[in-house]
C-alpha positions in Angstrom: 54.3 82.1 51.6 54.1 82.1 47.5 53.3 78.7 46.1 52.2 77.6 49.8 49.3 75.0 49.7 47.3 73.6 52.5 46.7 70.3 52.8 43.1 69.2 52.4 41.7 67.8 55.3 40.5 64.3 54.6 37.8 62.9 57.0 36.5 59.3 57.5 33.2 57.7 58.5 32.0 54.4 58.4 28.7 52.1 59.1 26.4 49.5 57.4 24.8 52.1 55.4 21.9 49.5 55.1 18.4 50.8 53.8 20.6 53.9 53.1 18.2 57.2 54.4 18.3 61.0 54.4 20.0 60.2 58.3 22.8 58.6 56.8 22.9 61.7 54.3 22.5 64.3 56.7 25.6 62.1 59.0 28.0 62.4 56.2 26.7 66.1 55.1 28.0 66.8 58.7 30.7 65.0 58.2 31.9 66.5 55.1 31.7 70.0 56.4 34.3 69.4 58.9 36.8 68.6 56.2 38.0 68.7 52.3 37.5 65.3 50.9 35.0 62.4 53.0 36.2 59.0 52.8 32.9 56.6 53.7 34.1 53.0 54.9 31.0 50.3 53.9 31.0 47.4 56.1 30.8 44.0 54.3 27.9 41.5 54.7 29.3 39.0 56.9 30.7 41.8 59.7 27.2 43.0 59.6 25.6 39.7 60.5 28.2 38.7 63.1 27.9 42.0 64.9 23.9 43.0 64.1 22.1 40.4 62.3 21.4 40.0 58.7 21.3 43.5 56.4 18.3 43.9 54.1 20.7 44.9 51.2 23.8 43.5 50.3 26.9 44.8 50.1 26.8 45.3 46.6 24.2 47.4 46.7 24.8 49.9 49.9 28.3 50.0 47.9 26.4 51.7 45.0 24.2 53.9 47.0 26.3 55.7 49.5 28.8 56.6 46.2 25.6 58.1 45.0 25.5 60.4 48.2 26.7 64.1 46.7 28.8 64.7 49.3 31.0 61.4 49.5 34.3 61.5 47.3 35.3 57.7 48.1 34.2 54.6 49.2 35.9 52.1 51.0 34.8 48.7 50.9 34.2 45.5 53.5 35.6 48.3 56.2 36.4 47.0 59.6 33.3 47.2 62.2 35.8 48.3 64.9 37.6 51.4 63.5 41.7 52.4 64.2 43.7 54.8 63.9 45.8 52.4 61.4 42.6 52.2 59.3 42.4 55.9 59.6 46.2 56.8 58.5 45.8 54.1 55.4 43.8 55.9 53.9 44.9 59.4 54.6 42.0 60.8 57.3 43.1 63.2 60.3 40.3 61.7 62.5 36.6 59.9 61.9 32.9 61.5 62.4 30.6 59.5 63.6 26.3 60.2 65.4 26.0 61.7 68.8 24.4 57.7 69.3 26.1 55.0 69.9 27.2 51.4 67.5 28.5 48.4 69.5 30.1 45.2 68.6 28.4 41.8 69.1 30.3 42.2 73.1 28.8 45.0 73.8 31.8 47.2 73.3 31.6 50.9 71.5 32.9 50.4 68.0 35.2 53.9 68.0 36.4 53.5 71.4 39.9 52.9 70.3 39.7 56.1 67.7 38.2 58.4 71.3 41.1 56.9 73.4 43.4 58.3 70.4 42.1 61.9 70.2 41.0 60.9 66.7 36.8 61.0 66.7 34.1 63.2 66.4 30.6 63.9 66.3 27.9 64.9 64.3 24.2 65.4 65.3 22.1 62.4 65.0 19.2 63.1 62.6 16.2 62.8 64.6 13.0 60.6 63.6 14.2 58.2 61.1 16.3 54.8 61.4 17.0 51.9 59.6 15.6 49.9 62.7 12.3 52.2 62.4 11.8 51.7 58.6 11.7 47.9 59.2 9.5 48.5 61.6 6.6 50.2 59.5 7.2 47.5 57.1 6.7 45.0 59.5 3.3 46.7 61.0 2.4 47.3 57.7 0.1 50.6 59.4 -0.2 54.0 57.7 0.5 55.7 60.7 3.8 57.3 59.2 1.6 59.2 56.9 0.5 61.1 60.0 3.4 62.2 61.1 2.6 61.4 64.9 4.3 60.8 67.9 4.2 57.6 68.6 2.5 54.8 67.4 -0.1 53.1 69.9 -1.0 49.1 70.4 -4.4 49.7 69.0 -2.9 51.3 66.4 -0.3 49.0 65.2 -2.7 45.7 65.9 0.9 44.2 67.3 0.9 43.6 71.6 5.1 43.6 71.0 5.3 47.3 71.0 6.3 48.9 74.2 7.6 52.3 74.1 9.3 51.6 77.6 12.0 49.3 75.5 12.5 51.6 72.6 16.0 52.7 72.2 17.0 56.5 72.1 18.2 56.8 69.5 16.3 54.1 66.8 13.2 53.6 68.5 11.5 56.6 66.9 8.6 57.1 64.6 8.8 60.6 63.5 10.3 63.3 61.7 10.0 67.0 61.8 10.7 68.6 58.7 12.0 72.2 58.7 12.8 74.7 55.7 16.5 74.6 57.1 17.1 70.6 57.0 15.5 71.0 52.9 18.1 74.2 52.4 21.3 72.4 53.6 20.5 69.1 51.4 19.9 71.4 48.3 22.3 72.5 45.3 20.9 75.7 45.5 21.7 76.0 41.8 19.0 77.1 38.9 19.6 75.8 35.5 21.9 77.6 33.1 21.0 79.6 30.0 20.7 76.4 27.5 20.7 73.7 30.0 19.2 70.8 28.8 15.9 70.2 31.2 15.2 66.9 32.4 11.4 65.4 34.4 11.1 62.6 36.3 7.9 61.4 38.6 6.9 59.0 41.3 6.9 58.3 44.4 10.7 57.1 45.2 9.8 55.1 48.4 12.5 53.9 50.2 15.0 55.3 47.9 17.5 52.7 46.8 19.7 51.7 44.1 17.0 50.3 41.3 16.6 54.8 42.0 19.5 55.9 41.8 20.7 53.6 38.6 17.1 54.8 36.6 18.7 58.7 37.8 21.9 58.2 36.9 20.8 56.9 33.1 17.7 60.2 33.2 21.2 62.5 34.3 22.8 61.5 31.1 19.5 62.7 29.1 20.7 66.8 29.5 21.9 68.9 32.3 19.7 69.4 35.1 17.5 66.7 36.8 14.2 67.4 38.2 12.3 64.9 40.5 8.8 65.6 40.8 7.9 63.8 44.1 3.9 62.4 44.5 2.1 63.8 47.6 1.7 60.7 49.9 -2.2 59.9 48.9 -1.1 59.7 45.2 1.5 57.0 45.9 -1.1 55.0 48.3 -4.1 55.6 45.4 -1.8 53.8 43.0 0.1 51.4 45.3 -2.1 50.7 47.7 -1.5 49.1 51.3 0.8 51.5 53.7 2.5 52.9 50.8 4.9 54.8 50.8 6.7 53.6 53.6 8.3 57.5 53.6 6.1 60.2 53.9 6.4 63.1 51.2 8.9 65.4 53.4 11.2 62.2 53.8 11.4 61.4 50.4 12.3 64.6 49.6 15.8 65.1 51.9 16.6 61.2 50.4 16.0 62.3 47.0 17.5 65.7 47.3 20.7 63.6 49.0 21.0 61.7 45.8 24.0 63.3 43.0 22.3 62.7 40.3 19.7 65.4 41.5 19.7 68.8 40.6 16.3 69.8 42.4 12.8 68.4 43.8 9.1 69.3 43.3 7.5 68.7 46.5 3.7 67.2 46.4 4.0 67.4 42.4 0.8 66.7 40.1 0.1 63.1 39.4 -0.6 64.0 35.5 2.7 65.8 34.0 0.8 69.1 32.9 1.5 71.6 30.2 1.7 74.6 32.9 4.1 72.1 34.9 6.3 71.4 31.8 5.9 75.4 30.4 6.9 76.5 34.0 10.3 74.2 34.2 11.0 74.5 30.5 11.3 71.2 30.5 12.9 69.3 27.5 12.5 65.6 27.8 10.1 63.8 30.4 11.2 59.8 31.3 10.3 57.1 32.6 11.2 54.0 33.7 9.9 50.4 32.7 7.9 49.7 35.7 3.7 50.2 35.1 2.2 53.7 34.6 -1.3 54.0 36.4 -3.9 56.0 34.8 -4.8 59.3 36.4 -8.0 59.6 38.5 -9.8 60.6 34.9 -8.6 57.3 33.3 -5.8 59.2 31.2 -2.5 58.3 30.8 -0.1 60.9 33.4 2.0 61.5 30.2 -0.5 62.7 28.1 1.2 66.0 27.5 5.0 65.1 27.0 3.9 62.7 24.5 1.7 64.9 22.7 4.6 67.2 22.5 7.2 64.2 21.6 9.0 64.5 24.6 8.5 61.4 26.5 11.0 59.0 26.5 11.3 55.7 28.6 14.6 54.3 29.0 15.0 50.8 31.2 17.8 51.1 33.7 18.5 47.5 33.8 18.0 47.1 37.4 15.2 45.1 38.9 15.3 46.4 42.1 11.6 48.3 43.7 10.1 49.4 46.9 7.8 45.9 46.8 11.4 43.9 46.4 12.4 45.4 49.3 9.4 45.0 51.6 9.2 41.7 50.2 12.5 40.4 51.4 11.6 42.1 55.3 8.4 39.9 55.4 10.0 36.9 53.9 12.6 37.3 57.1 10.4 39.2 59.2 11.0 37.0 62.4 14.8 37.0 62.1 14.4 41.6 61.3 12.1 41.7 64.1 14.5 39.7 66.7 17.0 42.0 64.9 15.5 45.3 66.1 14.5 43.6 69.9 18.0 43.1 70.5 19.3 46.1 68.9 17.1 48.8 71.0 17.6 46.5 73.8 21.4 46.9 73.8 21.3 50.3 73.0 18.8 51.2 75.9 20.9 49.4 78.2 23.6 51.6 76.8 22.2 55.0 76.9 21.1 54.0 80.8 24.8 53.4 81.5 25.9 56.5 80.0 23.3 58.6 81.9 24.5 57.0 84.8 28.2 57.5 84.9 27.5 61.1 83.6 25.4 61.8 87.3 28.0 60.1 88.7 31.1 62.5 86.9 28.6 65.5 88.0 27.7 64.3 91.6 23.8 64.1 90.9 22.3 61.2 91.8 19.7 60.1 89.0 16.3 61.0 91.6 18.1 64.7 91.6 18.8 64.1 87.6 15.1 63.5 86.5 13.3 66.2 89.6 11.3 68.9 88.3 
């Protein structure tokens, strides 16, 4: 019919969004495909503590960095930890998205089970091999074993005799991540620069991306058109960091980078030094910086050599004093109350997962012997 419109179709999710990763991306990527217009409810501080434990940012913050997310159009704040379908028709959404894993209240009890009762949830595939609960956890070890990409990560290892794979949770308790050319496709623009775009560089390792990131991209986006984030290879970062950094290898930086809206596309394993071929190659017009400490390459020169020969350096301060250390820094300052935190979450969660294999023999009539046989 002429003048006929369809409604767009508005979709809800909602978490803690704490330590906000390329998971959480890749959840409301999902999410977003399923609809028109994402809504993303944030969970305040004090529903976080009373159903998890403390969150390492505040709300403030994981506010700011899931509205950096390209493919959120709203954010809801201090959302309820149990979700409705009133909460739902307030703000407009046909039904919530939420991991093929499972969130619980400080009971015990699935957060969405009133929204699955209603006909009103589903899911999206869990991103395997990264977790808020892991990421604390290689903080807390303070290993380099996440450089390796390995399986799993043993007592000798580790140095710690708490680790025990046998009460790791299925869903959290995982320590690695396979990358594939399809995950790095679907968190792409896919867009090359237009004729007379205005080129801008950025470098570094973007560890743990988080908001002091995205406020120092939001300022280099406002420099010209399209953004380019060179991203260190992994040694780089731990030649001028030093201890287990980065915390993310190279191939998960990238997908949490590459998540961020600010971005219009990524050099994977780029050159320490910013080189004439580099900036010839990308036409690029101005190279910044922030305000935190510029080590000198391996040849005792400084990485910007070239884009301030050629006058197009600039550093620009994005007011935010927020780094990877700050954030490492406040796990270890609370690392018994974040470690207790992760016991009890994988412990719930296992339990959970047990359940729910359990009353899924049951529905089936195999007995769990028959379930796990050869």
């Amino acid at each position: 019919m002429q003048g006929d419109t369809k409604k767009p179709i508005r979709v809800w999710c909602d978490g803690c969004y704490d330590m906000c990763h390329f998971g959480h991306a890749n959840s409301l990527r999902q999410a977003k495909a399923m609809g028109d217009y994402l809504v993303v409810g944030v969970h305040s501080d004090a529903e976080i503590s009373k159903h998890k434990g403390p969150p390492v940012f505040c709300e403030e913050e994981r506010y700011k960095m899931v509205r950096a997310i390209k493919w959120v159009d709203e954010v809801v704040e201090a959302a309820p930890y149990v979700t409705t379908p009133e909460i739902l028709d307030k703000h407009g959404c046909e039904f919530c998205v939420h991991g093929d894993d499972i969130t619980m209240t400080a009971e015990g009890i699935d957060t969405y089970h009133i929204v699955k009762s209603a006909g009103r949830y589903k899911e999206c595939k869990r991103t395997q091999g990264v977790s808020t609960t892991d990421l604390v956890g290689r903080m807390l070890l303070m290993t380099k074993t996440h450089h390796k990409q390995k399986y799993s990560v043993s007592k000798e290892e580790t140095g710690e005799i708490g680790v025990d794979s046998s009460t790791r949770s299925p869903w959290t308790g995982v320590s690695q991540f396979l990358p594939t050319t399809q995950k790095i496709l679907q968190f792409s623009a896919g867009k090359e620069p237009n004729p007379g775009d205005r080129i801008v560089y950025v470098a570094g390792a973007f560890d743990l991306f988080h908001v002091g990131h995205v406020d120092f991209l939001e300022i280099a986006a406002a420099q010209g058109d399209y953004v380019i984030v060179g991203l260190h290879h992994d040694q780089d970062v731990n030649r001028y960091k030093g201890a287990n950094f980065p915390i993310m290898n190279l191939h998960e930086r990238v997908l949490s980078v590459l998540a961020c809206k600010y971005v219009s596309e990524v050099v994977i394993g780029a050159p320490y030094a910013v080189t004439a071929d580099l900036m010839d190659h990308f036409k690029v017009d101005v190279v910044c910086h922030g305000t935190t400490v510029v080590m000198p390459d391996t040849d005792g020169e400084s990485p910007y050599a070239e884009p301030l020969r050629r006058g197009k350096f600039k550093l620009i301060n994005s007011g935010s004093g927020m780094t990877t250390k700050t954030i490492v820094d406040r796990i270890i300052a609370h690392r018994l109350e974040f470690t207790l935190r992760n016991e009890k979450k994988e412990k719930k969660e296992k339990a959970a997962y047990e359940a729910f294999v359990k009353q899924r023999a049951q529905e089936s009539g195999v007995t769990l012997d028959e379930q796990h046989a050869p």
